[in-house]
NUKE-291874 format. One record per residue (C-alpha): residue in three letters; x, y, z. Coordinates in Angstrom, 1 decimal. Layout:
BEGIN
<r r="ALA" east="X" north="Y" up="Z"/>
...
***
This chain:
BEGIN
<r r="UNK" east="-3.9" north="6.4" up="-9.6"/>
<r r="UNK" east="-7.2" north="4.1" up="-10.0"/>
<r r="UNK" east="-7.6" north="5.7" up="-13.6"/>
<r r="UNK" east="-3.9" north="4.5" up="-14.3"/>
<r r="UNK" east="-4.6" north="1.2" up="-13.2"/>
<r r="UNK" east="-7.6" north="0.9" up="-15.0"/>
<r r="UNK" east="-6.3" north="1.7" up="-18.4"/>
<r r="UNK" east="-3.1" north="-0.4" up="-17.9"/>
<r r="UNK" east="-5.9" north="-3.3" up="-17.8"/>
<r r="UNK" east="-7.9" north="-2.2" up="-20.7"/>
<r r="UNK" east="-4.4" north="-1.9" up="-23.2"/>
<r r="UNK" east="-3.5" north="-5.3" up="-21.9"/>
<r r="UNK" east="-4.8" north="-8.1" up="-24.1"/>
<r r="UNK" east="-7.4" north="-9.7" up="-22.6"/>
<r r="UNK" east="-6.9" north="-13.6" up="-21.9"/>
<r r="UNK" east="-9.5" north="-16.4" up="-21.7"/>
<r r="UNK" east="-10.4" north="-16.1" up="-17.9"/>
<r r="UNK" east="-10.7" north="-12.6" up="-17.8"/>
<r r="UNK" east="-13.2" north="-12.9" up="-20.3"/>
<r r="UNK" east="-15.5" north="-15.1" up="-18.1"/>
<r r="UNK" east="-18.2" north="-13.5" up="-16.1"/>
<r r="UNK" east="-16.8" north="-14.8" up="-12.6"/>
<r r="UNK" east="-13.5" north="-13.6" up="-13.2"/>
<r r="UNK" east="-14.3" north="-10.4" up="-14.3"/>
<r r="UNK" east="-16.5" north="-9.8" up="-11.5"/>
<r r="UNK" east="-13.5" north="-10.9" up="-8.1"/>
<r r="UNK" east="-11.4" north="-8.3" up="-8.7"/>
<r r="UNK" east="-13.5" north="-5.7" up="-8.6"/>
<r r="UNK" east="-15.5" north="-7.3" up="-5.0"/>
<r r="UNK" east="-12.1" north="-7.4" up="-3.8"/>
<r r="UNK" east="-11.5" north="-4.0" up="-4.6"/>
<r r="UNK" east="-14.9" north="-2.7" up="-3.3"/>
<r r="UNK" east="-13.8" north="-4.6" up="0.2"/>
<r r="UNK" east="-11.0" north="-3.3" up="0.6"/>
<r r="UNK" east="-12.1" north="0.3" up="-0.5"/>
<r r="UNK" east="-14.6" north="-0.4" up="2.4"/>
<r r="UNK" east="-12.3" north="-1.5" up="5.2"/>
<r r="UNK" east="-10.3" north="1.6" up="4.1"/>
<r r="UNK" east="-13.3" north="3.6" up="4.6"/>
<r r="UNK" east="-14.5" north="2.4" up="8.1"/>
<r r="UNK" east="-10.9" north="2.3" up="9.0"/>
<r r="UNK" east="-10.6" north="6.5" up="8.5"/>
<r r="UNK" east="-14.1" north="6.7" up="10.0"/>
<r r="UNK" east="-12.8" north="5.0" up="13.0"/>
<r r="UNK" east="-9.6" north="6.9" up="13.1"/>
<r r="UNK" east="-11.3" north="9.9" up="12.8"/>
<r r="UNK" east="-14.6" north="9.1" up="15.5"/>
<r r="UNK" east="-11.0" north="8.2" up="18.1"/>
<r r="UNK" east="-9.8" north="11.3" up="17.0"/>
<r r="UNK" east="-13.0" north="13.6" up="17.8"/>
<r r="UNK" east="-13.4" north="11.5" up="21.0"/>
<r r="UNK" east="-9.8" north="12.2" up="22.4"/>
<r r="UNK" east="-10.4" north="16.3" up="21.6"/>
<r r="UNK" east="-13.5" north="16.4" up="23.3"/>
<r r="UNK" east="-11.8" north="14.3" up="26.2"/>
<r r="UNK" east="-8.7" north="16.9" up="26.6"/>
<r r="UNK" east="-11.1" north="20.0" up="26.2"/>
<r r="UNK" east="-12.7" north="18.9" up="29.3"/>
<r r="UNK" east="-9.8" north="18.5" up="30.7"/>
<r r="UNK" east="-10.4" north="14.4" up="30.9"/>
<r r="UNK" east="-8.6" north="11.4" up="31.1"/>
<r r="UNK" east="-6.3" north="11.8" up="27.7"/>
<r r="UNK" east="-4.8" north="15.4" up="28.6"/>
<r r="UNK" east="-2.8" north="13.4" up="31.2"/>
<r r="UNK" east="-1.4" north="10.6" up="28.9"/>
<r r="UNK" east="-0.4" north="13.5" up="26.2"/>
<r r="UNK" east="1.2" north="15.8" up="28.7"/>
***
């Protein structure tokens, strides 16, 4: 899907901002941030996620709520 995306902007014809540095350079931060938030987004899902299996294998406070 990102290699789609990327080739879609290469065909198209390249206007005058897009051919200054600055430009050029905020769409790719803002893609880099929001790959980030993504990724500590699934690292806190998953981090919950281990946390309430170790909870309900001891028998803890989540095996309640699921039950």
């Amino acid at each position: 899907m990102m290699s789609q995306r990327k080739s879609l902007a290469e065909a198209r014809p390249k206007s005058g901002s897009e051919l200054q540095p600055e430009a050029a350079v905020k769409p790719a931060r803002r893609r880099a941030e929001a790959a980030m938030m993504v990724e500590k987004r699934m690292m806190f899902m998953a981090s919950g996620f281990n946390l309430r299996n170790s909870l309900s294998n001891t028998g803890g406070f989540y095996t309640s709520l699921e039950r």
